[in-house]
C-alpha positions in Angstrom: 34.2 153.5 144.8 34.7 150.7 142.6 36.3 148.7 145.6 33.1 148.8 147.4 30.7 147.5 144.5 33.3 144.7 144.1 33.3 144.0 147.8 29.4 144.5 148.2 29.1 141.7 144.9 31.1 139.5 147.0 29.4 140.2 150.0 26.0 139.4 148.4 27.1 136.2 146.6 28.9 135.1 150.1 25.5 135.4 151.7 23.3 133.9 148.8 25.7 130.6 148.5 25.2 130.5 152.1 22.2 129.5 152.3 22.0 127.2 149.3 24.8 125.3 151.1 23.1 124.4 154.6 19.7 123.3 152.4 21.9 121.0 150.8 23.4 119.7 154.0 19.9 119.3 155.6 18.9 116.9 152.9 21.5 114.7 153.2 21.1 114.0 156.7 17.7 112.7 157.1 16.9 110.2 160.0 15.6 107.3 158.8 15.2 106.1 162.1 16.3 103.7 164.5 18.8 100.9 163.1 19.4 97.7 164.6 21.7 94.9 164.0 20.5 91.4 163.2 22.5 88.7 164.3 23.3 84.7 163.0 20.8 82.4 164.8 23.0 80.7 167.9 21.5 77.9 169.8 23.5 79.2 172.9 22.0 82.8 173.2 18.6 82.1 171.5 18.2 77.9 172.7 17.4 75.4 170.3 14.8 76.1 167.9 12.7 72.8 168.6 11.9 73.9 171.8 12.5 77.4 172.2 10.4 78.6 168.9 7.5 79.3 170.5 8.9 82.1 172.5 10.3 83.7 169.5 8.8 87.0 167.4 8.8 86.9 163.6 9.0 90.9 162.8 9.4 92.2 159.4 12.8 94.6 159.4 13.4 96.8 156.5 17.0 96.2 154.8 18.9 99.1 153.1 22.3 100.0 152.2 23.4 97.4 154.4 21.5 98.5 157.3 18.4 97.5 159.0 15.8 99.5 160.5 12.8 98.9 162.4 10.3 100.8 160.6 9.9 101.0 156.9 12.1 103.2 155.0 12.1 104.9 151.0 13.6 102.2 149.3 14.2 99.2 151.8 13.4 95.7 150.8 11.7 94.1 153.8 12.8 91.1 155.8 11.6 88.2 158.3 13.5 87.9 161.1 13.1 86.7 165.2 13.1 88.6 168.1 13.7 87.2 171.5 15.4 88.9 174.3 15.6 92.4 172.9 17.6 90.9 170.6 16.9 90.5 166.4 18.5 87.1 164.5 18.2 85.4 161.3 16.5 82.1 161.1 18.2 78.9 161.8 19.4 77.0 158.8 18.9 73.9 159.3 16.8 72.4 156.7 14.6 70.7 158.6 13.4 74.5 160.2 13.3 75.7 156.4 10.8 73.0 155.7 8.9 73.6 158.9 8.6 77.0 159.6 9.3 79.3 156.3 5.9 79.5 154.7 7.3 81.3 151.6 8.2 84.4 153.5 12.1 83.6 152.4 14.7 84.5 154.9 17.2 86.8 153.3 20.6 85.1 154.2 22.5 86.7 151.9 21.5 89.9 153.1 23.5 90.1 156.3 25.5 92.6 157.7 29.5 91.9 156.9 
């Protein structure tokens, strides 16, 4: 008899931890949505800014743990960057673009993707 209270304890506290576990689980895997990367400006895929600016899309990204997402996320520090051809990049750095086209919104070079 006293086999069975021991095993019915265990039994309980088996299925009580159980649950506690997947809750924690569920937590830690929470979709912050859809990622993207954001690539170094290149005259050859996205043409020279002097004449192909026009066509590109500043969009604010939202930076986080070394990862970008589209839409905002708890914690994210946003950034400007251009999209052209389904494709996100960083501002060129030439100087002469800095002085042109930056209007204080302050490209986040040092926050790229290794």
């Amino acid at each position: 008899m006293r086999a069975s209270k021991l095993a019915g304890l265990a039994v309980a506290a088996a299925l009580l931890a159980g649950p506690a576990r997947r809750s924690a689980a569920q937590q830690v895997t929470v979709n912050l949505g859809r990622h993207i990367s954001v690539l170094a400006y290149s005259p050859q895929r996205f043409g020279d800014w002097r004449t192909d600016y026009s066509n590109w899309r500043p969009v604010t990204v939202y930076y986080v743990n070394g990862v970008y997402y589209v839409h905002e996320v708890p914690r994210a520090r946003p950034v400007v960057v251009y999209y052209y051809r389904d494709q996100y990049f960083f501002a060129p750095r030439d100087r002469e673009f800095v002085v042109r086209h930056d209007n204080g919104r302050g490209h986040a070079y040092g926050r790229r993707k290794p």
